[in-house]
DRENDO-1510 file (C-alpha; in Angstrom, 1 decimal, always signed):
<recs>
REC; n; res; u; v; w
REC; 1; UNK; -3.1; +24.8; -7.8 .
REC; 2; UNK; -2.4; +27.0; -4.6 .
REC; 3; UNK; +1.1; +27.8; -3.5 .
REC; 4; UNK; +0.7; +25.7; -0.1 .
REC; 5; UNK; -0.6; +22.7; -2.6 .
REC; 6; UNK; +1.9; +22.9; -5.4 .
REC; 7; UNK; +4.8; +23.0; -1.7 .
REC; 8; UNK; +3.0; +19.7; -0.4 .
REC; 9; UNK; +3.2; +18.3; -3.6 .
REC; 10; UNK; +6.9; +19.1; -3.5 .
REC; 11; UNK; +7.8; +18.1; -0.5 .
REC; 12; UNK; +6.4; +14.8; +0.2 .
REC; 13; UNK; +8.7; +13.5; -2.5 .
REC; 14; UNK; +11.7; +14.7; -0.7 .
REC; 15; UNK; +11.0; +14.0; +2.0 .
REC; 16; UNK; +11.0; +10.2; +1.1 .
REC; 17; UNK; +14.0; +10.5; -0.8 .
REC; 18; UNK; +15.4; +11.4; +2.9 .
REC; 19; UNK; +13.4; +7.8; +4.0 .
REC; 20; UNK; +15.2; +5.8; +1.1 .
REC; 21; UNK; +18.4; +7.2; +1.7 .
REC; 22; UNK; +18.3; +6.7; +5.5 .
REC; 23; UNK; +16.9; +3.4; +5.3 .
REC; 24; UNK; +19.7; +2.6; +3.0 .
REC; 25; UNK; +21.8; +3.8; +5.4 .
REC; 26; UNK; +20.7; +2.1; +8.7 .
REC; 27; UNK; +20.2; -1.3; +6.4 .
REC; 28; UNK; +16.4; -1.5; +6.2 .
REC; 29; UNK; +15.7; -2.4; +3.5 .
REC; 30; UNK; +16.3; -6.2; +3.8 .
REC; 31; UNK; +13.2; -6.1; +6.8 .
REC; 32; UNK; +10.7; -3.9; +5.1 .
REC; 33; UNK; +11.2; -4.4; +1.2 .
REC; 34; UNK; +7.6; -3.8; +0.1 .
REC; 35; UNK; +7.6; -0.4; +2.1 .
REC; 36; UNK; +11.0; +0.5; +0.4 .
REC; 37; UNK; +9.6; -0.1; -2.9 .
REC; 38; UNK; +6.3; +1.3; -1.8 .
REC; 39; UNK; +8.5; +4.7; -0.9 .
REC; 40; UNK; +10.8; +4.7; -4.3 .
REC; 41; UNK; +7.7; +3.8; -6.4 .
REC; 42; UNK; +6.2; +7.4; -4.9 .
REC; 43; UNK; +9.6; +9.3; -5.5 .
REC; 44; UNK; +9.7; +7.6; -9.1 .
REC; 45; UNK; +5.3; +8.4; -9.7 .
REC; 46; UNK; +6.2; +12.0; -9.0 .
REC; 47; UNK; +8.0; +12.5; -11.4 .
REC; 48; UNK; +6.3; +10.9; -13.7 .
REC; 49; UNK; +3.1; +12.9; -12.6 .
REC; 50; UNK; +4.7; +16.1; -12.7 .
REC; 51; UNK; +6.4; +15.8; -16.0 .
REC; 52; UNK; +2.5; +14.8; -17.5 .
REC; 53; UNK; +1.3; +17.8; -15.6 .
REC; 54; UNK; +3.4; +20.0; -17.3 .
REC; 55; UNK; +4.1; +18.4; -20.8 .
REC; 56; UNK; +1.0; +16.4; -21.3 .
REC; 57; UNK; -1.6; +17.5; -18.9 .
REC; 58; UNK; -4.7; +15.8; -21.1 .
REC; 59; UNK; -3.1; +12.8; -19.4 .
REC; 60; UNK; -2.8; +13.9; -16.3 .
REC; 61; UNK; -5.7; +12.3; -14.7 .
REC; 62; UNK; -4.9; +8.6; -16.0 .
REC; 63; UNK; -1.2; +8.5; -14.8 .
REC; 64; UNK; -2.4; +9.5; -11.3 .
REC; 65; UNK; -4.8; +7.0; -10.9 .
REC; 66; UNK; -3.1; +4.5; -12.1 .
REC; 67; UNK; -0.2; +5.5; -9.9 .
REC; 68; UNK; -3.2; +5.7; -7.2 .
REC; 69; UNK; -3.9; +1.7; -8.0 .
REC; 70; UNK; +0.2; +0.4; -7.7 .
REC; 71; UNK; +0.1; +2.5; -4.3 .
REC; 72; UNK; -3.0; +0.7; -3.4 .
REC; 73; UNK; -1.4; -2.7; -3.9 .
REC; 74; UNK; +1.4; -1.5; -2.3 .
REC; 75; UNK; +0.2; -0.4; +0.9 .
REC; 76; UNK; -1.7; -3.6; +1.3 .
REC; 77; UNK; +1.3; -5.2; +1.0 .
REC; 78; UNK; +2.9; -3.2; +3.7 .
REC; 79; UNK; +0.2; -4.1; +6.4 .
REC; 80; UNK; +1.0; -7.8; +5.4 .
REC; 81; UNK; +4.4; -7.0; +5.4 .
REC; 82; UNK; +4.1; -5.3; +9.1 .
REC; 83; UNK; +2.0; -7.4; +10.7 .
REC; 84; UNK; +4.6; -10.4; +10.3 .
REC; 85; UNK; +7.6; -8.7; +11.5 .
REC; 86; UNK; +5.1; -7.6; +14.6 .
REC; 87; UNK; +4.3; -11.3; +15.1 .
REC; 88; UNK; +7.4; -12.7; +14.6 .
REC; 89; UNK; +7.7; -14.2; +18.4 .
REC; 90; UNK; +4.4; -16.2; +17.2 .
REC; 91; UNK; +5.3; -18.9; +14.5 .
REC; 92; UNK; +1.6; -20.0; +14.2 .
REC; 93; UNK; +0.1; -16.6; +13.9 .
REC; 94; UNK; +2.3; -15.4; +11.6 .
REC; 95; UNK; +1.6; -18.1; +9.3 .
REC; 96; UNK; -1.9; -18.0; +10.1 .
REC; 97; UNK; -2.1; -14.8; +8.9 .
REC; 98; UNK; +0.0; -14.9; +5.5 .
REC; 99; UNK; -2.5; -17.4; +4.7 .
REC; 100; UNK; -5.5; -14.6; +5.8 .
REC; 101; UNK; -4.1; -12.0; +4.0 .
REC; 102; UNK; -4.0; -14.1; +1.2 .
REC; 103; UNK; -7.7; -14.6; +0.8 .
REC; 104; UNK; -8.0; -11.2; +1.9 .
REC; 105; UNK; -6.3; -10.1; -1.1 .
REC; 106; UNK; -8.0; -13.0; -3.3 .
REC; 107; UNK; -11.6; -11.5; -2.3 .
REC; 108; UNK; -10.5; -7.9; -3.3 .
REC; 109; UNK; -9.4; -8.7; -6.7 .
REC; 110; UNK; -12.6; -11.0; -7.1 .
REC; 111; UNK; -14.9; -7.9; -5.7 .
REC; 112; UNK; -13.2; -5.3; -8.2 .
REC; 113; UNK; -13.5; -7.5; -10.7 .
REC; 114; UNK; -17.2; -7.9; -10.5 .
REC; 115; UNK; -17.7; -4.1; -10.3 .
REC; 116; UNK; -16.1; -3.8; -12.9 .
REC; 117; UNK; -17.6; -6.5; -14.5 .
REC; 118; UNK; -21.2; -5.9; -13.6 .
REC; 119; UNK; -21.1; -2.4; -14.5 .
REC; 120; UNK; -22.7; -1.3; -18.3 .
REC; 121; UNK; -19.9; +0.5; -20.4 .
REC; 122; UNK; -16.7; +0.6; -18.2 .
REC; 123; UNK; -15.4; +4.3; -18.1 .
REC; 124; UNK; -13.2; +6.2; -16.5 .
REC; 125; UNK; -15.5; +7.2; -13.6 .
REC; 126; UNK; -16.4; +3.5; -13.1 .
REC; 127; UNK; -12.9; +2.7; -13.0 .
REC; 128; UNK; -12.2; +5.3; -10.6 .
REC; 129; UNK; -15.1; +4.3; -8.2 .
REC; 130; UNK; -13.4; +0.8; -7.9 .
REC; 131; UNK; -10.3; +2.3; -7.0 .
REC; 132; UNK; -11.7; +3.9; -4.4 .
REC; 133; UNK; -13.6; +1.4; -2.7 .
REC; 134; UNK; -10.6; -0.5; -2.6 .
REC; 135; UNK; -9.0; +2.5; -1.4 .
REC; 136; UNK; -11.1; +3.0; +1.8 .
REC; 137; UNK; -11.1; -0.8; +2.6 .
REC; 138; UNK; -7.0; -0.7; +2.6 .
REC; 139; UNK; -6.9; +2.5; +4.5 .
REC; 140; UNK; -9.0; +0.9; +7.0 .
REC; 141; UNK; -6.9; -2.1; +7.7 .
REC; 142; UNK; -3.8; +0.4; +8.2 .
REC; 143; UNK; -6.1; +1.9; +10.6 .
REC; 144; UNK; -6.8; -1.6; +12.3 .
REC; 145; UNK; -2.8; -2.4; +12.1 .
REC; 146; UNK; -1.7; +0.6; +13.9 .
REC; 147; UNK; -4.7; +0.0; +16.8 .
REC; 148; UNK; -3.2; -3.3; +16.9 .
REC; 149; UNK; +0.4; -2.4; +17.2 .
REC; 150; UNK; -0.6; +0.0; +19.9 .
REC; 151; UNK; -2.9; -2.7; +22.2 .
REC; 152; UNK; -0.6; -6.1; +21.3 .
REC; 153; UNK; +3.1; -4.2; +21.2 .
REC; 154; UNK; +3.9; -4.7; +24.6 .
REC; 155; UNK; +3.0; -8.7; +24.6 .
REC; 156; UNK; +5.1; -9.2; +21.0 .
REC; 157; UNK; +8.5; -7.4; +22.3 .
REC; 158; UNK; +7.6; -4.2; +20.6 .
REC; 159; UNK; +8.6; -0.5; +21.6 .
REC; 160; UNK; +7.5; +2.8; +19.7 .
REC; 161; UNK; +11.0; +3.0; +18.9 .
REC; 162; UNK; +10.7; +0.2; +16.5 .
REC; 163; UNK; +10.6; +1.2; +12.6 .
REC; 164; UNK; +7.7; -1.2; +12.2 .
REC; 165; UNK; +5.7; +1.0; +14.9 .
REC; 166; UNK; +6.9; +3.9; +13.1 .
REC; 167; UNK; +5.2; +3.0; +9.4 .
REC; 168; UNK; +2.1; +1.8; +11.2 .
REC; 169; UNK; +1.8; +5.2; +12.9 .
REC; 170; UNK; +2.4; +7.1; +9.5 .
REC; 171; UNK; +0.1; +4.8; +7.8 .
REC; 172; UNK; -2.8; +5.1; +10.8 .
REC; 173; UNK; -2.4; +9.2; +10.9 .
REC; 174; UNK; -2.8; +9.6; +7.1 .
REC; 175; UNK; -5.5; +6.4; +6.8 .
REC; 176; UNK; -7.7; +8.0; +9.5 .
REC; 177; UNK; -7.5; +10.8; +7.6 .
REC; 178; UNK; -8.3; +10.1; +4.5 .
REC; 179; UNK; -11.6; +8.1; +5.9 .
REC; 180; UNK; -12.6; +11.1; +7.8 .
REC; 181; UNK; -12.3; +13.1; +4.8 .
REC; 182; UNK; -14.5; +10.7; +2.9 .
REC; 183; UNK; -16.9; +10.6; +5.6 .
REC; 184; UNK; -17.3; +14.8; +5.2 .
REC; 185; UNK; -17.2; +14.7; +1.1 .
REC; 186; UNK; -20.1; +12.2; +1.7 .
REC; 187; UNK; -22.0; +14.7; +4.3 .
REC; 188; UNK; -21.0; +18.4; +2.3 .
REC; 189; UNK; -20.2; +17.2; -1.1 .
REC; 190; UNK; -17.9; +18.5; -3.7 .
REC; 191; UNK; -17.6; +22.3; -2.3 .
REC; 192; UNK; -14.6; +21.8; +0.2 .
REC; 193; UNK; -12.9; +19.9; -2.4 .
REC; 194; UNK; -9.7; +22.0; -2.3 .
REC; 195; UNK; -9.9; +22.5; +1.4 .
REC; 196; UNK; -10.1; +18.6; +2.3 .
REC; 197; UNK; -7.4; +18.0; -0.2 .
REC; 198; UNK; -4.8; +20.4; +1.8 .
REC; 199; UNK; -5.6; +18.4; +5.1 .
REC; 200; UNK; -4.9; +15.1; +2.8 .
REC; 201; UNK; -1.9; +16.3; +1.6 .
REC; 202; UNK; -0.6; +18.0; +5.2 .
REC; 203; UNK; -1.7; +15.0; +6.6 .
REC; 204; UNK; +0.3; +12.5; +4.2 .
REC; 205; UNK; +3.4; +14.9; +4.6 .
REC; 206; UNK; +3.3; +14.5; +8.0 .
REC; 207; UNK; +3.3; +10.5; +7.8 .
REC; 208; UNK; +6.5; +11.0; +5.6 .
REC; 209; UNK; +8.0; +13.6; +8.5 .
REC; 210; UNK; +7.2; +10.6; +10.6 .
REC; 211; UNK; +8.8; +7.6; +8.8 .
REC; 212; UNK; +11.9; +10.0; +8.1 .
REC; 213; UNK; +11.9; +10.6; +11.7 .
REC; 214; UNK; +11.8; +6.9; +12.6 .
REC; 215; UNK; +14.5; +5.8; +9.6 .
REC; 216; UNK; +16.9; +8.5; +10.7 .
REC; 217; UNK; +16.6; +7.4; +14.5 .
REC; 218; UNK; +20.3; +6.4; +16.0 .
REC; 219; UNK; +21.3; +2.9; +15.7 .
REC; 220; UNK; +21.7; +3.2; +19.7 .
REC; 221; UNK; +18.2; +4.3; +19.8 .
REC; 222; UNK; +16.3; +2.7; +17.5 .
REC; 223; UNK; +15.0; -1.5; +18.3 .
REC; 224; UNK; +15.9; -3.6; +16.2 .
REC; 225; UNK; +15.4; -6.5; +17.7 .
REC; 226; UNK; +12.4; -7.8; +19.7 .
REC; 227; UNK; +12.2; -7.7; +23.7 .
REC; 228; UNK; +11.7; -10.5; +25.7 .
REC; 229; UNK; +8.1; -11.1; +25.0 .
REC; 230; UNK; +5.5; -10.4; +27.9 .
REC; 231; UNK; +3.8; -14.4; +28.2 .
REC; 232; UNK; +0.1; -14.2; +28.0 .
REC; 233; UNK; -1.8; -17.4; +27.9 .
REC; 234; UNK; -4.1; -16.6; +25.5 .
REC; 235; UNK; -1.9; -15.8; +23.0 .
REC; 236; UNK; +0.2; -18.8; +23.6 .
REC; 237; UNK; -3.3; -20.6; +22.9 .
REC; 238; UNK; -3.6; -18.9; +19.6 .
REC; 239; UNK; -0.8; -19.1; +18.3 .
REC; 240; UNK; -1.0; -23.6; +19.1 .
REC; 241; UNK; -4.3; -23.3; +17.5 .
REC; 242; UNK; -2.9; -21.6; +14.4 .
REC; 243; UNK; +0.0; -24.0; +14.3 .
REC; 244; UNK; -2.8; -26.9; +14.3 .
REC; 245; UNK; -4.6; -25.2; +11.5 .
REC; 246; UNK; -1.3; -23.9; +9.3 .
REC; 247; UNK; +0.6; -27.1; +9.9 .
REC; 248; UNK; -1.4; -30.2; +11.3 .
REC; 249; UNK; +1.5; -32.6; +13.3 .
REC; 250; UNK; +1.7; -36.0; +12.7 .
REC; 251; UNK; -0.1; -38.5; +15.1 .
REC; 252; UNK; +2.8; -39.6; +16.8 .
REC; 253; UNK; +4.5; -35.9; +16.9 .
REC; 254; UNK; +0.9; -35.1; +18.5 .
REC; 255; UNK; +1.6; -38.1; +21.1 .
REC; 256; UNK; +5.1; -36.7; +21.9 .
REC; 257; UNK; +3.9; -33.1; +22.2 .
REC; 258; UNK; +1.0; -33.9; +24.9 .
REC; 259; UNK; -2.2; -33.7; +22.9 .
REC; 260; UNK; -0.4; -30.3; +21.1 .
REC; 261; UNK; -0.2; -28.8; +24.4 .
REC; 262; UNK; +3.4; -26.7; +24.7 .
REC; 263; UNK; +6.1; -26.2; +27.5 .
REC; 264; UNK; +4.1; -23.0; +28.8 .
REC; 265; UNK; +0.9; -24.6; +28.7 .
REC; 266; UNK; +2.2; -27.6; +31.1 .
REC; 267; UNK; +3.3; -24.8; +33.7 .
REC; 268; UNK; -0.3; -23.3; +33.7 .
REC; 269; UNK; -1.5; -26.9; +34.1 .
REC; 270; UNK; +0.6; -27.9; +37.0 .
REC; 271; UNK; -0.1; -24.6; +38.4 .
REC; 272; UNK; -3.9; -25.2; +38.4 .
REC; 273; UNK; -3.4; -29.1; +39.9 .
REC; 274; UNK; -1.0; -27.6; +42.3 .
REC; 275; UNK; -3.9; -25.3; +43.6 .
REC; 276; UNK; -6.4; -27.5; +43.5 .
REC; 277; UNK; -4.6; -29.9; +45.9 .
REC; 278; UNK; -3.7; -26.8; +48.3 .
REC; 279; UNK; -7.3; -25.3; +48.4 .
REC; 280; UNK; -8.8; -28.6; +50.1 .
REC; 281; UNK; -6.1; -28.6; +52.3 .
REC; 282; UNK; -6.3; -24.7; +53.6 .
REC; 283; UNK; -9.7; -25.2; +54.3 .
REC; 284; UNK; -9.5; -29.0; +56.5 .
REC; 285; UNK; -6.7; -26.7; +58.4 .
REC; 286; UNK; -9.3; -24.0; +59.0 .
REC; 287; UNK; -12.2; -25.9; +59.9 .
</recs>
């Protein structure tokens, strides 16, 4: 292990002890659990990993990848765990998509376990390739949570300023990576092994930097609350949909609420009869 390696290595731990302390600090914690424990569990799997490294280092390559799996399950618990502080403002959505994530997580374990399953003599390297696969479809979604922060933040109250935005962007930096990086092993091979782990690793460092940046922000500063959210009629139709499909109302609650229609909906409604009436009218007055 190179000098600039072995600093990486050392560094990214500290730098999240920084994230748990200030999170701590600016009381954190209670919004974004999963990505507090996802942070001490790495503090705590260094240590681990670099007392194995030095003390037992035949072990070396199980502890980190089993450490690689908990991380894994972690972070996929983090986009879940993001996305429904984003959609807050959206009661139907956001229960919509617990229940999606849910299956999501469902068909994972169900796909690993049939790799694993099918394949003849589990090993190491089997195990391995699972992890993986699971790896790259998890980095993906962070890659799809931070695109979706960045088109939908405006329309759910959301600012840059906001820690959530500040995870996804750590997560979407280090996740693009990482596929990039895959992509090229795929293309050169194993030859730039050492190379394309420095850019992991300066790449991951620099998500920490960026959550320790975001969890030390100001009080003054940072949002903790969401804006007044920007009205969009499609997403008020999505999110009534989802309410019909998370929790169907009652026939007469049905009745009461208009066919399911809401308050906003009845605006755009009386809008449309409104202009229907003046259109006619505008063109008798012309004619």
């Amino acid at each position: 292990m190179s000098l600039f390696q072995y600093a990486l290595w050392l560094l990214c731990p500290v730098g999240q002890i920084g994230v748990l302390i200030f999170m701590l600090r600016r009381k954190l914690r209670a919004e974004f659990p999963y990505f507090f424990t996802y942070t001490a569990f790495q503090v705590i799997s260094f240590a681990v990993e670099y007392s194995v490294w030095h003390f037992y280092p035949d072990h070396y390559f199980d502890v980190s990848w089993a450490s690689s799996a908990v991380s894994i399950i972690l972070g996929f618990l983090i986009i879940h765990e993001v996305f429904s502080y984003a959609i807050r403002p959206y009661a139907g959505l956001r229960d919509l998509g617990k229940i999606v994530f849910r299956w999501v997580a469902m068909l994972a374990l169900l796909a690993a376990s049939l790799m694993v399953v099918s394949t003849s003599g589990l090993t190491a390297r089997h195990m391995v390739n699972v992890i993986t696969d699971v790896e790259r479809a998890v980095r993906l979604m962070q890659c799809g949570l931070l695109l979706f922060i960045f088109v939908c933040s405006s329309y759910l109250g959301l600012t840059w300023r906001n820690f959530a935005a500040g995870i996804a962007l750590g997560y979407g930096l280090f996740a693009s990576t990482s596929l990039v990086l895959y992509s090229l092993r795929l293309q050169f091979g194993g030859g730039w092994d050492k190379t394309m782990s420095l850019i992991s690793g300066t790449a991951y460092l620099l998500s920490v930097l960026t959550w320790m940046g975001y969890s030390a922000m100001p009080d003054k500063v940072m949002q903790r609350v969401h804006n007044d959210v920007v009205y969009r009629p499609i997403f008020d139709r999505w999110n009534q949909a989802a309410m019909v499909l998370t929790a169907p109302m009652a026939p007469n609650e049905a009745a009461m609420m208009g066919g399911g229609h809401t308050y906003l909906t009845e605006i755009e409604r009386a809008v449309d009869d409104i202009m229907a009436h003046n259109i006619p009218a505008e063109n008798v007055a012309g004619d």
